[in-house]
C-alpha positions as CSV (number, residue, x, y, z in Angstrom):
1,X,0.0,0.0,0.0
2,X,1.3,3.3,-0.8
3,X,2.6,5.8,1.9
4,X,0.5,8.9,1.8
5,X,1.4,10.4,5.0
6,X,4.2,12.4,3.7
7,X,2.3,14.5,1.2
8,X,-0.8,16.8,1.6
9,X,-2.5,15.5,-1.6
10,X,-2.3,12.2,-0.4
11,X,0.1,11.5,-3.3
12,X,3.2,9.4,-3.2
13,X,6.3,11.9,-3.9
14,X,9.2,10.0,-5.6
15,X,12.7,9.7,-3.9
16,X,16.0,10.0,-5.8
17,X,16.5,6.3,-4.9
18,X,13.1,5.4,-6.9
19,X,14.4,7.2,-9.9
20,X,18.0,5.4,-9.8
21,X,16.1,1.8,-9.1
22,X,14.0,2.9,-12.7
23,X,18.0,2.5,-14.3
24,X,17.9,-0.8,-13.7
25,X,21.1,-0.6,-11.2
26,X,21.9,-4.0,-11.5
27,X,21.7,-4.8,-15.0
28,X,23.7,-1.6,-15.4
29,X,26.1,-3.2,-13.4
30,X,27.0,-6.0,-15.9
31,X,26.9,-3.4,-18.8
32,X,29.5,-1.5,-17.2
33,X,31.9,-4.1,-16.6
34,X,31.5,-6.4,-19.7
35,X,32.0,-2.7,-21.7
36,X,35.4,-1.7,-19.6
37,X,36.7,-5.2,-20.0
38,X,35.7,-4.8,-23.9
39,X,37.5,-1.3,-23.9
40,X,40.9,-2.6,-21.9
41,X,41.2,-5.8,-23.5
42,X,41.3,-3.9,-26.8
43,X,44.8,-3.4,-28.2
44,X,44.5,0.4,-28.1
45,X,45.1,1.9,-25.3
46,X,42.3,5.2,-23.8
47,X,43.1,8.0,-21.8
48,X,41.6,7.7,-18.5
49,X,39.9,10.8,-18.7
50,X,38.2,9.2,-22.0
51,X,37.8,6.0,-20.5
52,X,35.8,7.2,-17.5
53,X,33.9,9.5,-19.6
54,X,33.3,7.0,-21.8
55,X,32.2,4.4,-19.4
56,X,29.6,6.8,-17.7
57,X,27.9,7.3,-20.5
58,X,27.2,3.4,-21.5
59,X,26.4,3.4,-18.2
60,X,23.5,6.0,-18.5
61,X,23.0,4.8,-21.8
62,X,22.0,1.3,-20.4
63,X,20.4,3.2,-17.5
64,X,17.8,4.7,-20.1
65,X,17.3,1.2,-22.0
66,X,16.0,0.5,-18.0
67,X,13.5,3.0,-17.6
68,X,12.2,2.5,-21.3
69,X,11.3,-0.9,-20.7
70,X,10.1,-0.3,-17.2
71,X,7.6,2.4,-19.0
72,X,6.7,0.0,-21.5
73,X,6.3,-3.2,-19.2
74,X,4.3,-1.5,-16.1
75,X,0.9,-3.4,-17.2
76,X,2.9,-7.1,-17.1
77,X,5.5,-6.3,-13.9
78,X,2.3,-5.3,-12.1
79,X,1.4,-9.0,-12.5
80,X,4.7,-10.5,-11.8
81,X,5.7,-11.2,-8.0
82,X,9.3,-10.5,-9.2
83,X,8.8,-6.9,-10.3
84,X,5.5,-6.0,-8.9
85,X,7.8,-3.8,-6.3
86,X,9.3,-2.0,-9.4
87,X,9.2,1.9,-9.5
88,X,6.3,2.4,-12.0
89,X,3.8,-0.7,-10.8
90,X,4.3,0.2,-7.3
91,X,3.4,3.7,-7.2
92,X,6.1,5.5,-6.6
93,X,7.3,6.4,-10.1
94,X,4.6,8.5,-12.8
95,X,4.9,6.3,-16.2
96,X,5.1,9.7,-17.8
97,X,8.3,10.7,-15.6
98,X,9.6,7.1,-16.6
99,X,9.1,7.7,-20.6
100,X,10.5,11.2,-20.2
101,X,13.7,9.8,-18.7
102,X,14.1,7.2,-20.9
103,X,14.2,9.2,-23.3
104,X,16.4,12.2,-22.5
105,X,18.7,9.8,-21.1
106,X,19.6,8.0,-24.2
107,X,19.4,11.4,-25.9
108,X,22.4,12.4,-23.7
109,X,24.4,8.9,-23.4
110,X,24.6,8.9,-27.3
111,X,25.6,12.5,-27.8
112,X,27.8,12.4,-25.0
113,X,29.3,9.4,-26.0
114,X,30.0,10.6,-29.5
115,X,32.1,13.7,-28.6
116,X,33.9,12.0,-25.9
117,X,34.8,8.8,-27.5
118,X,33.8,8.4,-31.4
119,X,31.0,8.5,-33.6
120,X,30.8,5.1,-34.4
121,X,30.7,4.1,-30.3
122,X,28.0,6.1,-30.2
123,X,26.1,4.7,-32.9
124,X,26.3,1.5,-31.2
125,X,24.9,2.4,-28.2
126,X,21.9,4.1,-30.0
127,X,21.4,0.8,-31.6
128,X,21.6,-1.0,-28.8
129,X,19.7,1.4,-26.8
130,X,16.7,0.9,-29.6
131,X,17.1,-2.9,-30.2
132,X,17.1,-3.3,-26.2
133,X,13.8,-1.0,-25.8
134,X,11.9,-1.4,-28.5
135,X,12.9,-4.2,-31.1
136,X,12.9,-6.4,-28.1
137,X,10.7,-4.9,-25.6
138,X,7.9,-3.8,-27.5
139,X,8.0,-6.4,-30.1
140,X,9.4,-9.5,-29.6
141,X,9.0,-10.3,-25.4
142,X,5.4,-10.7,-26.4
143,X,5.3,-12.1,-29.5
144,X,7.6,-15.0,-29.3
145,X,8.9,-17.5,-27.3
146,X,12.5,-17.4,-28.8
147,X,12.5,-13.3,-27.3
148,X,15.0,-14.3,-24.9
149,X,17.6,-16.2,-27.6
150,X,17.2,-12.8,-30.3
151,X,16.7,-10.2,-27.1
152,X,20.0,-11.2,-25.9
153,X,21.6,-9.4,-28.4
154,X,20.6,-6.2,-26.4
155,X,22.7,-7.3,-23.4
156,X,25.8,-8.6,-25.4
157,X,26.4,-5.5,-27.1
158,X,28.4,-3.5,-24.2
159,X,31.7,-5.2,-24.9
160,X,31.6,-4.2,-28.8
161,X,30.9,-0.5,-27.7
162,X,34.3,-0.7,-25.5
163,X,36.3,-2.1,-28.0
164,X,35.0,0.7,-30.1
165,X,35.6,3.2,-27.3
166,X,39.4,2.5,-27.6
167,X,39.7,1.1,-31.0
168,X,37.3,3.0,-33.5
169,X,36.7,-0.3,-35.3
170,X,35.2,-3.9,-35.0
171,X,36.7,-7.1,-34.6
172,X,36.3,-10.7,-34.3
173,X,37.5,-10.3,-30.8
174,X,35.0,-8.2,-29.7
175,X,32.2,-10.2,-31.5
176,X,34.1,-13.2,-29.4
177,X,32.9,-11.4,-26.1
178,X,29.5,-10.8,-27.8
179,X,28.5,-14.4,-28.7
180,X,30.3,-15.3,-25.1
181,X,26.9,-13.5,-23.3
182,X,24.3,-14.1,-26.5
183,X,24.9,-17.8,-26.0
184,X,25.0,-17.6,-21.5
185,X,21.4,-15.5,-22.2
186,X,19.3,-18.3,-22.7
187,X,19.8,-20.5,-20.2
188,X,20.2,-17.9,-17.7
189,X,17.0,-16.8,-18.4
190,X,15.8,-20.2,-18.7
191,X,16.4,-21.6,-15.6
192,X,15.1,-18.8,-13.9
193,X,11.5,-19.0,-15.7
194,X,12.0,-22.6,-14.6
195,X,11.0,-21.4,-11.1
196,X,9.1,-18.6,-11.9
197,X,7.1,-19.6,-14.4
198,X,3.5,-18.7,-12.8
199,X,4.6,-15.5,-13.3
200,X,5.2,-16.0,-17.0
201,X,2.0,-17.4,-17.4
202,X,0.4,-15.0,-15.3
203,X,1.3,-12.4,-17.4
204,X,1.0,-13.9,-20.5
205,X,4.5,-13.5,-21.4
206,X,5.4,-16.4,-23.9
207,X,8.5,-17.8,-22.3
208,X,9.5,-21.0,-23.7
209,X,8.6,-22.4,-20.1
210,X,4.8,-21.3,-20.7
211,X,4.8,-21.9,-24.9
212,X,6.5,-25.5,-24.5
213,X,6.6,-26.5,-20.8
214,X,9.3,-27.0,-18.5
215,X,10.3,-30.7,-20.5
216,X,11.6,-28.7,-23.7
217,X,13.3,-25.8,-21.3
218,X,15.2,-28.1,-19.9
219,X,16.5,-29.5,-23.3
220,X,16.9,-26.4,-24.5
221,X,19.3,-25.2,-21.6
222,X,21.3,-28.1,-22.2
223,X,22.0,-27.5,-26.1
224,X,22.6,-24.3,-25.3
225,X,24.8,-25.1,-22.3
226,X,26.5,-27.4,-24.7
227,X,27.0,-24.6,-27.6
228,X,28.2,-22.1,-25.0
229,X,31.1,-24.5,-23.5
230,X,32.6,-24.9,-26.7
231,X,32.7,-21.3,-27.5
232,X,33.8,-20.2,-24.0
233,X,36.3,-22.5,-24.0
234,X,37.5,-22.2,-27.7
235,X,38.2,-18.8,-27.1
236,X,40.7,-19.3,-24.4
237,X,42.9,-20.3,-27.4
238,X,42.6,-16.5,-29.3
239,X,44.0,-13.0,-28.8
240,X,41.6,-12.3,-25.8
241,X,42.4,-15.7,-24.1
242,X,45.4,-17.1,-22.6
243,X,46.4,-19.7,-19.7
244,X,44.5,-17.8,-17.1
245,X,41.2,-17.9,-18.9
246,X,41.6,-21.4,-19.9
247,X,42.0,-22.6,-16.6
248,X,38.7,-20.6,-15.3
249,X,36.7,-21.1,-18.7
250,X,37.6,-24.9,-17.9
251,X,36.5,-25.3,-14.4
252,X,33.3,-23.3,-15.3
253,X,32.2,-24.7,-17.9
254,X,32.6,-28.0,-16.2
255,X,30.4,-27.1,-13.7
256,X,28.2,-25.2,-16.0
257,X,27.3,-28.4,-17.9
258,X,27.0,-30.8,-14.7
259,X,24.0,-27.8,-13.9
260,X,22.7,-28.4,-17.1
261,X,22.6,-32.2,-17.3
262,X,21.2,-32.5,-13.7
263,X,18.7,-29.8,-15.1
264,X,17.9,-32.0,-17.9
265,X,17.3,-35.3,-16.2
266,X,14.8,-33.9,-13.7
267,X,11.1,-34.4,-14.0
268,X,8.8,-32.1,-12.6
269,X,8.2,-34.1,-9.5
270,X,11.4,-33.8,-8.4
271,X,11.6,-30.6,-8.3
272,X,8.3,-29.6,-7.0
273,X,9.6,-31.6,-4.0
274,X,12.8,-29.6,-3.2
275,X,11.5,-26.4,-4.9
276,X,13.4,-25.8,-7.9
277,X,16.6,-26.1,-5.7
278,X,19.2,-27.6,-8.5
279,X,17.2,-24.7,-10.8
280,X,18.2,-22.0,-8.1
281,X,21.5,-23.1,-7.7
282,X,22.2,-23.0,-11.6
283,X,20.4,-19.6,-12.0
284,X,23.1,-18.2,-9.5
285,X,26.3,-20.5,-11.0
286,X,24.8,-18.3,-14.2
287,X,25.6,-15.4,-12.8
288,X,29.2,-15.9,-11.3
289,X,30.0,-17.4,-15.1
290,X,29.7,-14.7,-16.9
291,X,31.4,-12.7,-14.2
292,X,34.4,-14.5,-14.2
293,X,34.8,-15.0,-17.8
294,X,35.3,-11.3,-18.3
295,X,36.9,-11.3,-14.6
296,X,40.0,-13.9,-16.6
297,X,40.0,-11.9,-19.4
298,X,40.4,-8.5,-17.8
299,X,43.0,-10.7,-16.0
300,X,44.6,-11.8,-19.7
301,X,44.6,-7.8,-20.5
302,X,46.2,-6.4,-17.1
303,X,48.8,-8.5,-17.0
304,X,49.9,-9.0,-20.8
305,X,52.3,-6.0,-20.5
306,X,53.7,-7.3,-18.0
307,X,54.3,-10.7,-19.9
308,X,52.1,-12.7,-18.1
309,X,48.8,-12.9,-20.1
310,X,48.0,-14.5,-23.2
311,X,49.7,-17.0,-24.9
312,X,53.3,-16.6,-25.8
């Protein structure tokens, strides 16, 4: 219920914490790190001035990707037990206030972007900023269940834009860090509608879970586990990779696909009875893989110099 106590027209005036939780504070999180390990493991070095300018302005850029698709997904997250507590659904955030800075955010990121880095970084993050907020949010979360596997896109993007940021140019590198968190989207994603897939159906969101049931998620997670170990590990062996990432790609992946088979080989019964626990606890391996990935190859990057990283 909403606090009305603090305002005389009974009214519930946003704080500045409201607004940031709109950005998506989490999410911008993984943007901001996959994009300064994109930007630092690029051969070209950045002034530091550049590269923190540069940096803030992904940041706000993925910060107004958030509050887009908050704005356009208030009716569903005020289904959903996960975001029903979100800015906009809750009360405490106008939808109008949410459009308006959506849209002056990514206004500012991209111009910003442009003058302090290059044009063609910038162009990227419009792109992204569009394909993230209205290719998939408007279109495709509610029109297919494969929204997740061409959505993902959105999210893999931030390293390309900080390989930009320092080189000006793409390269199969940085589209090696893209496909690295296109191909981990899915069954992130996956394993978490596993669980919360009421909520899905609820809303009418067609998640594979709710299109196909939980049988073919599960297969699915583990063809695309499968894809994503011999990618992750494949690139240990190029310009980005080297004996540290090896070693970590190795022992994640390993663990990564033990998830995915004991995913696989469950029935419904079995995890009724423990509640989704192998699920959870693959869900949350999820989100320490991709971590470390780009943890080992920031690792490969720092200490290449130095001639430790890479492969000699």
């Amino acid at each position: 219920m909403t606090d009305t106590s603090t305002t005389p027209t009974g009214e519930y005036e946003a704080q500045l914490g409201d607004y940031f939780a709109l950005l998506k504070p989490r999410v911008m999180q993984l943007v901001v790190f996959t994009a300064l390990v994109g930007m630092l493991a690029a051969p070209t070095s950045v002034h530091p001035v550049v590269a923190f300018a540069s940096i803030l302005f992904v940041a706000i850029g993925a910060g107004a990707s958030g509050a887009l698709n908050m704005w356009w997904d208030a009716d569903i997250d005020a289904i959903m037990r996960r975001t029903a507590n979100r800015p906009i659904p809750s009360g405490r955030v106008q939808p109008g206030e949410a459009l308006a800075i959506g849209v002056a955010l990514s206004g500012l990121s991209v111009m910003m972007l442009g003058l302090a880095a290059n044009l063609l970084a910038a162009g990227m993050l419009l792109f992204t900023i569009l394909f993230y907020a209205v290719f998939y949010s408007m279109w495709l979360k509610r029109l297919t269940p494969q929204n997740i596997v061409i959505g993902g896109a959105a999210g893999a993007f931030p390293p390309v834009i900080g390989w930009i940021i320092a080189t000006g140019s793409f390269s199969v590198e940085a589209w090696l860090m893209f496909a690295l968190i296109f191909m981990w989207t899915p069954p992130h994603f996956w394993a978490l509608a596993l669980f919360m897939r009421n909520d899905y159906d609820d809303a009418k969101v067609p998640m594979l879970t709710v299109t196909h049931g939980r049988r073919s998620t599960r297969r699915h997670i583990l063809v695309y586990t499968v894809l994503l170990v011999v990618l992750a590990v494949a690139t240990g062996f190029t310009s980005i990779g080297g004996p540290i990432y090896l070693t970590a790609a190795v022992i994640l992946n390993v663990l990564f696909l033990i998830g995915a088979v004991r995913i696989w080989k469950r029935d419904e019964d079995d995890s009724e009875a423990d509640n989704f626990l192998v699920e959870r606890k693959f869900f949350r391996l999820s989100l320490w893989y991709l971590f470390l990935h780009f943890g080992a190859i920031l690792a490969e990057a720092t200490l290449r110099p130095y001639g430790f990283g890479g492969w000699s």
